[in-house]
MARLUM-145063 format. One record per residue (C-alpha): residue in three letters; chain; x, y negated, z negated. Coordinates in steps of 0.25 Angstrom, whole numbers, plus 5000, padded with zeros to 4 digits. Layout:
+-----+-------+------+------+------+
: res : chain :   xx :   yy :   zz :
+-----+-------+------+------+------+
: ALA :     A :    X :    Y :    Z :
...
+-----+-------+------+------+------+
This chain:
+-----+-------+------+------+------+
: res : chain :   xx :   yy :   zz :
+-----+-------+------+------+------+
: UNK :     A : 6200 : 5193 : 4224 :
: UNK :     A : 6190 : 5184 : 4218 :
: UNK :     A : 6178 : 5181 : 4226 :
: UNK :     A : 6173 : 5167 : 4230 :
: UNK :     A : 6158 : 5162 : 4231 :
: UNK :     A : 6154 : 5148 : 4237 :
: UNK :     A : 6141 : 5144 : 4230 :
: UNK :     A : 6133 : 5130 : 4236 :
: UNK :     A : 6127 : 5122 : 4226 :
: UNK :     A : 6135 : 5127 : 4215 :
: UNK :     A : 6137 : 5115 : 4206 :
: UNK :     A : 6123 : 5119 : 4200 :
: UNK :     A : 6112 : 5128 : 4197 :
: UNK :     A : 6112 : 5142 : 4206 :
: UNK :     A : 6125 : 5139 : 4212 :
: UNK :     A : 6133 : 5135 : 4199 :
: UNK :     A : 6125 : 5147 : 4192 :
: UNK :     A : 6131 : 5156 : 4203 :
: UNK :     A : 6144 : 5150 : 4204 :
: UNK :     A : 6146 : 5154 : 4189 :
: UNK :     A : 6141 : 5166 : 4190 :
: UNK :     A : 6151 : 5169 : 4202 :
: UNK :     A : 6163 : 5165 : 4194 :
: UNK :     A : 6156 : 5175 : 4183 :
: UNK :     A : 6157 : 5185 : 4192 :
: UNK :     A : 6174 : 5180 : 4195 :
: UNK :     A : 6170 : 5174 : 4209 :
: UNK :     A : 6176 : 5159 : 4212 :
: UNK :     A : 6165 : 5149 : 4217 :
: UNK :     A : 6165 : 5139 : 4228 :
: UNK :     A : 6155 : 5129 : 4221 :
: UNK :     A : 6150 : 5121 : 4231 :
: UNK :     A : 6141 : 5108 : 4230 :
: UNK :     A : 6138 : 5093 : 4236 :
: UNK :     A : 6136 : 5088 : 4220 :
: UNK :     A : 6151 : 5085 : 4217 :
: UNK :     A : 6148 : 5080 : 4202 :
: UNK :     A : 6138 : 5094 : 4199 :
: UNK :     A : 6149 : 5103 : 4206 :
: UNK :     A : 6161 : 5095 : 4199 :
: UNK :     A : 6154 : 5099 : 4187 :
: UNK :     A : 6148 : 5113 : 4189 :
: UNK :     A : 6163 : 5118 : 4194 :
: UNK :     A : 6170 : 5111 : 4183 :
: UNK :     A : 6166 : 5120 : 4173 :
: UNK :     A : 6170 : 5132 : 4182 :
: UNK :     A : 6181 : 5141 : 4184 :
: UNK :     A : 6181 : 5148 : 4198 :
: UNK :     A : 6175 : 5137 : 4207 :
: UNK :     A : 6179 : 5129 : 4218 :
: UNK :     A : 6169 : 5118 : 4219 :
: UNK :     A : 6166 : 5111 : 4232 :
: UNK :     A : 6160 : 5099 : 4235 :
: UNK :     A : 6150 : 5101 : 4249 :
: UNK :     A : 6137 : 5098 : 4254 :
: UNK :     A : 6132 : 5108 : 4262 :
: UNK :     A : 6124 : 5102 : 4271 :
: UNK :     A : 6136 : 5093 : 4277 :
: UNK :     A : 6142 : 5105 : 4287 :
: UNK :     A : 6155 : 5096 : 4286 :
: UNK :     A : 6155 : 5097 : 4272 :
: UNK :     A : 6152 : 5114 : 4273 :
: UNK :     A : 6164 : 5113 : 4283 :
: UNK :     A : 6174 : 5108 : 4274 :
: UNK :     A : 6170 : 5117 : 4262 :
: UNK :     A : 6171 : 5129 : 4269 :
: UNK :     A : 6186 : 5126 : 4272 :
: UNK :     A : 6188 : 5121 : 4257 :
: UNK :     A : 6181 : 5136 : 4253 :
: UNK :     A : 6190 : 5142 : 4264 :
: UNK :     A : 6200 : 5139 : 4256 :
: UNK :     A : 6195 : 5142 : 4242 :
: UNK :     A : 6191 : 5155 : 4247 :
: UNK :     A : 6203 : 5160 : 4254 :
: UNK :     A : 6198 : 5174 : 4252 :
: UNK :     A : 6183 : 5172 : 4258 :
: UNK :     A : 6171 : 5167 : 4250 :
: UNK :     A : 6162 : 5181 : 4245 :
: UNK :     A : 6150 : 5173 : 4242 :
: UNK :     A : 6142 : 5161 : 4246 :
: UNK :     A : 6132 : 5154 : 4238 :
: UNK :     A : 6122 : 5145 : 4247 :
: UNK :     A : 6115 : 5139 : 4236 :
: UNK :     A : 6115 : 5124 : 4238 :
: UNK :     A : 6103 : 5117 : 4240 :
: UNK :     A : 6092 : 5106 : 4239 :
: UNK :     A : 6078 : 5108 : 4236 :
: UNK :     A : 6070 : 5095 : 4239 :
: UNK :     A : 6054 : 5098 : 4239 :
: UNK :     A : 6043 : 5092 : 4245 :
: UNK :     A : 6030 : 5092 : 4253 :
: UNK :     A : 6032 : 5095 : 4267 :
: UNK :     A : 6025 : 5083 : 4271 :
: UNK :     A : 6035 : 5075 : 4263 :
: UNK :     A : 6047 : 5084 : 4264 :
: UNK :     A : 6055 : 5074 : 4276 :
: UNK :     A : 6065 : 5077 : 4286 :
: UNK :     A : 6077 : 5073 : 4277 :
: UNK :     A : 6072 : 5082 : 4264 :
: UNK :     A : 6070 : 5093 : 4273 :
: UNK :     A : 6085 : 5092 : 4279 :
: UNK :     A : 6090 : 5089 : 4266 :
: UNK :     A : 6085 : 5102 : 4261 :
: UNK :     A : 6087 : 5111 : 4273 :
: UNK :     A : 6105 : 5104 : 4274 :
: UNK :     A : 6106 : 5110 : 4259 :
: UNK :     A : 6098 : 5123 : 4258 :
: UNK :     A : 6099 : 5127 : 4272 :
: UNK :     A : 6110 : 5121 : 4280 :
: UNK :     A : 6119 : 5120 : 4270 :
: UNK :     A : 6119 : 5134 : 4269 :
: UNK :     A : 6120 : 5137 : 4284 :
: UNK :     A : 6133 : 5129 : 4284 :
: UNK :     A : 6140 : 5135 : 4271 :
: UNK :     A : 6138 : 5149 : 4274 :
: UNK :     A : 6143 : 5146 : 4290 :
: UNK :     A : 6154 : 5138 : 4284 :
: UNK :     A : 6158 : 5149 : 4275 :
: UNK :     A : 6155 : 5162 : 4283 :
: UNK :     A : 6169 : 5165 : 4287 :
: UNK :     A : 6175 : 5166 : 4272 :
: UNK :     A : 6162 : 5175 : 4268 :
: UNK :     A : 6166 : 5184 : 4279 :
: UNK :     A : 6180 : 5183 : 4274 :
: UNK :     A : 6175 : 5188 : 4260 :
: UNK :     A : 6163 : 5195 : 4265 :
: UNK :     A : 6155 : 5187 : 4256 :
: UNK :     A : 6140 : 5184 : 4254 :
: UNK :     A : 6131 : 5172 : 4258 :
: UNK :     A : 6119 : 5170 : 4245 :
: UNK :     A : 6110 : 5158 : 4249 :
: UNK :     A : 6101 : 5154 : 4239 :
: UNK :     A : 6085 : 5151 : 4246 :
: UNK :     A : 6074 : 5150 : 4235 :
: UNK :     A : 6062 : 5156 : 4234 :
: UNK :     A : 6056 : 5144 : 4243 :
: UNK :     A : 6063 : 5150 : 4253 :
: UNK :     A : 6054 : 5163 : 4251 :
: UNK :     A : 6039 : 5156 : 4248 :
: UNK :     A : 6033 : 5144 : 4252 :
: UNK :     A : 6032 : 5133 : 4240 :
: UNK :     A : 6026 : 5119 : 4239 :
: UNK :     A : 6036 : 5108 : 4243 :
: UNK :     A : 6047 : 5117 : 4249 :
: UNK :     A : 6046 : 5114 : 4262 :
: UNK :     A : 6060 : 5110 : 4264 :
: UNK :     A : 6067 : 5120 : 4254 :
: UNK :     A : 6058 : 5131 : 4255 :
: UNK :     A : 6062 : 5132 : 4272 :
: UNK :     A : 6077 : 5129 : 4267 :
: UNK :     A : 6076 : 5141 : 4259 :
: UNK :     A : 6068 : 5150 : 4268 :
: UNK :     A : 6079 : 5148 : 4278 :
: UNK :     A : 6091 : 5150 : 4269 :
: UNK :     A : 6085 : 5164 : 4268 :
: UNK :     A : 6084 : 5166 : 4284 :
: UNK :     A : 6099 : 5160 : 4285 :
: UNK :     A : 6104 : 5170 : 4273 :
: UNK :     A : 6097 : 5183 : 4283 :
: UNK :     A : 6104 : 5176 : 4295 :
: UNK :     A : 6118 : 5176 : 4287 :
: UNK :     A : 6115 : 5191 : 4283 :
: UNK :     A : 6112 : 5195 : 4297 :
: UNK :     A : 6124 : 5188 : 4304 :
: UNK :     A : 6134 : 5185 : 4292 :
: UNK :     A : 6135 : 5200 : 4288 :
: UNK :     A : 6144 : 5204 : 4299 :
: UNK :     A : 6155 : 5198 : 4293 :
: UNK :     A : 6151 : 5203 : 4278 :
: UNK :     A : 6143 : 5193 : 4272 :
: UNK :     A : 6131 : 5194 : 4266 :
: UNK :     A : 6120 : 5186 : 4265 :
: UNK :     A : 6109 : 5184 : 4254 :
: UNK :     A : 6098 : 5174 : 4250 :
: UNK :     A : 6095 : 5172 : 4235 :
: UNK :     A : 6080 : 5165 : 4233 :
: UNK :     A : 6080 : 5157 : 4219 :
: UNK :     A : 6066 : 5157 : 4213 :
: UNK :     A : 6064 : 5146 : 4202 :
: UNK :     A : 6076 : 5144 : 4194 :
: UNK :     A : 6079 : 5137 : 4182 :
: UNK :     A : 6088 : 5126 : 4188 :
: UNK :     A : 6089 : 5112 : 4180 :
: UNK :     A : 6084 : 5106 : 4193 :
: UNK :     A : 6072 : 5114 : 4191 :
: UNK :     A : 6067 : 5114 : 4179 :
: UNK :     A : 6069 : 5098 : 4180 :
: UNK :     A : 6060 : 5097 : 4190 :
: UNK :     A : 6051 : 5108 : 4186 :
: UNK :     A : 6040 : 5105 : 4178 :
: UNK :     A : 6033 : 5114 : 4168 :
: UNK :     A : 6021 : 5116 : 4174 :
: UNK :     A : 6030 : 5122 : 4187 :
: UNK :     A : 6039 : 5131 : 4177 :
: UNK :     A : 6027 : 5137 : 4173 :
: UNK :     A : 6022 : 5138 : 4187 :
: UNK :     A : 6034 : 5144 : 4189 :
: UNK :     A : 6035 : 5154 : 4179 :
: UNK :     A : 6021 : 5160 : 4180 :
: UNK :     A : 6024 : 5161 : 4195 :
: UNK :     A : 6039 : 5170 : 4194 :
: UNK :     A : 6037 : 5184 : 4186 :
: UNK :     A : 6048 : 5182 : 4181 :
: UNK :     A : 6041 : 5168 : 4173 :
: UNK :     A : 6055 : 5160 : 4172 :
: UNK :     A : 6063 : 5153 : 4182 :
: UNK :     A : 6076 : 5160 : 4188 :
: UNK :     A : 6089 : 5156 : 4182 :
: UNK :     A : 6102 : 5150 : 4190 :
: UNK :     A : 6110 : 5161 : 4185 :
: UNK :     A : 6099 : 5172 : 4189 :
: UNK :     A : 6100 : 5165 : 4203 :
: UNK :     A : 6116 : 5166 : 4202 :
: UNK :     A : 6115 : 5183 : 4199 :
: UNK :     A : 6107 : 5185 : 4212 :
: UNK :     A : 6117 : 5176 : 4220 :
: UNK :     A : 6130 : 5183 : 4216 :
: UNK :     A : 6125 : 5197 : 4216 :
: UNK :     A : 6122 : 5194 : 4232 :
: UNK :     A : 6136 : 5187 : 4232 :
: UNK :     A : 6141 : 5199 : 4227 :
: UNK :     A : 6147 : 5215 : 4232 :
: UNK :     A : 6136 : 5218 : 4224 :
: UNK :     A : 6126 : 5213 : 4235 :
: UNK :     A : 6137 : 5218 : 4245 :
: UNK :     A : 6125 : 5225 : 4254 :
: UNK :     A : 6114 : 5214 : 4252 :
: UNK :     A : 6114 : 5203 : 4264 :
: UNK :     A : 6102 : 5195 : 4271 :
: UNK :     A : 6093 : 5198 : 4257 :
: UNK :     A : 6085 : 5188 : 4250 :
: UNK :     A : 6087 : 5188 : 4235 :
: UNK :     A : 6075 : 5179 : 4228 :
: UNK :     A : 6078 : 5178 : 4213 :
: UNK :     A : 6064 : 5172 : 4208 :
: UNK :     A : 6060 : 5180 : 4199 :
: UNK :     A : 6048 : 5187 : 4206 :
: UNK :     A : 6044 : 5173 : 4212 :
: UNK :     A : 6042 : 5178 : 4225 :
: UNK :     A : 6035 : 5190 : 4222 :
: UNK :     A : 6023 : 5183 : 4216 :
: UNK :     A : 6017 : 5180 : 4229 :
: UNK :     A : 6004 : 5169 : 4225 :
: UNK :     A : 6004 : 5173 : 4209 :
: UNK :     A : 5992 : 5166 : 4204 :
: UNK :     A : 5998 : 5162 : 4189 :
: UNK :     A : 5983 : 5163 : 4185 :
: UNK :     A : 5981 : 5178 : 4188 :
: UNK :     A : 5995 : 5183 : 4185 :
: UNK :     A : 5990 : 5178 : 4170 :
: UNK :     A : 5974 : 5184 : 4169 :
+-----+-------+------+------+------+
């Protein structure tokens, strides 16, 4: 029987990365994404995939993508991908109710309403939930108010799907991004902030997408058959720098 993962934000970056690699590994993909133009053209190309068009913030729009996937996944979906998102950054003093909620429908309602909306077919399948934090989510950064929290709490939500969700067989992981080479980010990171960057991960390089996508279908994965309610950060030793002055890391 050939297994079936849903992937949110699939029409680029993490989620097309991991789509590919889940149809590498002979799984189909339910590729999900609001950007019909980007999702017409990453699915395309693909064999395997089932692309859907849906905004995940609209619970009416999650409602009528769950029965679509009902039937696409007749057999129960094994894996679900929560990997869309915004991340929109600002001061707190200038971060506005509208930013804030625009922020908090993608990365954490959104969420919320997929993995409800779907929870019966996971069972069927006794599949795995990965929602995709960040590392925001684990340290406090400049100008993250809004995505920073958002991502905190995808991590409390993934430990509360663990806890109750596992009764029926479905597992439940967090995967925390650190930096990673996206087009989006390196065309608004500067130099000056790669090298920051760099000189602050052990590592001294940016993750790739498709290093993101190995961490996401090995807990998608039997292989990860006893992991559930863990947080996974792939940052390439970010986050056990601690403070890390660059100037005495290099006397």
């Amino acid at each position: 029987m050939i297994e079936v993962a849903l992937v949110t934000g699939a029409a680029r970056g993490i989620g097309l990365a991991t789509t590919k690699l889940f149809l590498e590994m002979g799984w189909q993909v339910v590729m999900l994404d609001r950007d019909a133009p980007a999702l017409e053209e990453a699915s395309a190309a693909l064999n395997g995939v089932h692309p859907v068009l849906c905004d995940i913030s609209y619970p009416e729009q999650v409602a009528m993508m769950a029965e679509e996937v009902t039937r696409i996944a007749q057999y129960g979906l094994k894996a679900l991908v929560n990997n869309a998102g915004v991340a929109e950054f600002g001061p707190i003093h200038e971060t506005d109710f509208a930013m804030w909620r625009r922020v908090m429908d993608s990365n954490l309602d959104g969420m919320f309403l997929v993995s409800q909306a779907l929870t019966p077919l996971l069972a069927k399948a006794k599949g795995a939930i990965v929602n995709i934090a960040s590392i925001s989510g684990l340290r406090a950064s400049t100008l993250r108010v809004a995505y920073g929290t958002s991502k905190a709490a995808v991590i409390a939500l993934s430990e509360q799907q663990a806890v109750e969700l596992g009764e029926l067989g479905i597992r439940a992981n967090t995967v925390a991004p650190g930096p990673v080479r996206t087009k989006l980010a390196m065309a608004v990171h500067s130099q000056e902030i790669i090298d920051a960057y760099h000189d602050a991960i052990p590592l001294n390089r940016y993750g790739s997408e498709r290093e993101i996508a190995e961490a996401i279908a090995f807990l998608a994965s039997d292989k990860a058959s006893y992991i559930t309610g863990q947080l996974l950060a792939v940052d390439g030793g970010f986050g056990a720098t601690g403070i890390g002055l660059p100037a005495l890391r290099k006397s």
